[in-house]
N, C-alpha and C positions, 0 to 999 in steps of 0.2 A: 681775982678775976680781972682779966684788961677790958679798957673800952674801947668799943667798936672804931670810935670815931680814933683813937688811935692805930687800930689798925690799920686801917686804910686811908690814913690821910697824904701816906708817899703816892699811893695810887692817884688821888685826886688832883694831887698836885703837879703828877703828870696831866692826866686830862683837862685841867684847868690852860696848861702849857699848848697842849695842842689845839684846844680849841680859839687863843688866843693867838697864836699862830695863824690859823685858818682866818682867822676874823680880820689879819690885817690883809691877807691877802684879797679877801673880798673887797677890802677897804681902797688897796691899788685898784683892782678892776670896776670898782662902782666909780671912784672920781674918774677914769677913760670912758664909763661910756653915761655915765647919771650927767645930765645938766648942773642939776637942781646939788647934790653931792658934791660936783666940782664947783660948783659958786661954793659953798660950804668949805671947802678946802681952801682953795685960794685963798679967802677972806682970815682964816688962822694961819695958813704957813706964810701972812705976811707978815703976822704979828711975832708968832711963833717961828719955829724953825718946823722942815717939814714934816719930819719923825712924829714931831707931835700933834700937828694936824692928821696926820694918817692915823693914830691910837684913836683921833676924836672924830674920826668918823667911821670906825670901827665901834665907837661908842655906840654912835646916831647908828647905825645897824643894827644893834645890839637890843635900840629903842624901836629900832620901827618892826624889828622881826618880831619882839614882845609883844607891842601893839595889834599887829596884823594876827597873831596866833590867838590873843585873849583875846580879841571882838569874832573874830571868826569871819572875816569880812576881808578877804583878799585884793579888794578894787581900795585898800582904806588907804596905800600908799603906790603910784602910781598911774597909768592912764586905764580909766574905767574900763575902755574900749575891746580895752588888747585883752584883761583880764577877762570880764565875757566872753568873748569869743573863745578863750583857752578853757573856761571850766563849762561850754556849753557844746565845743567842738570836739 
């Protein structure tokens, strides 16, 4: 009898592929338009080279999307304001 997790671990390692994919691209559009992001960036790709600032704030995404889904508390990253208005409008 095989195991499962052999099964489908080519599968996973596709979606693992595309969602790290998506994640850097978020990662380009968050340091153009986030402040806060692009101070974050700058500050590694002067250390680093940029490839690898762009993974690490793909990471810092990765942390605040976790964050904001387990408290349940959507104002928990960004301006309180906007977020009101969007889940009361």
């Amino acid at each position: 009898m095989s195991n499962c997790s052999c099964q489908f671990q080519g599968l996973i390692i596709i979606a693992l592929f595309s969602y790290r994919w998506i994640l850097v691209q978020c990662a380009h559009i968050s340091v153009r338009s986030n402040s806060k992001i692009n101070e974050f960036y700058s500050k590694i790709a002067k250390r680093r080279s940029d490839n690898k600032a762009v993974v690490a704030v793909a990471r810092k995404l990765v942390k605040i999307i976790y964050a904001v889904l387990s408290s349940r508390n959507p104002s928990l990253y960004g301006d309180k304001i906007k977020t009101e208005k969007r889940s009361n409008g």
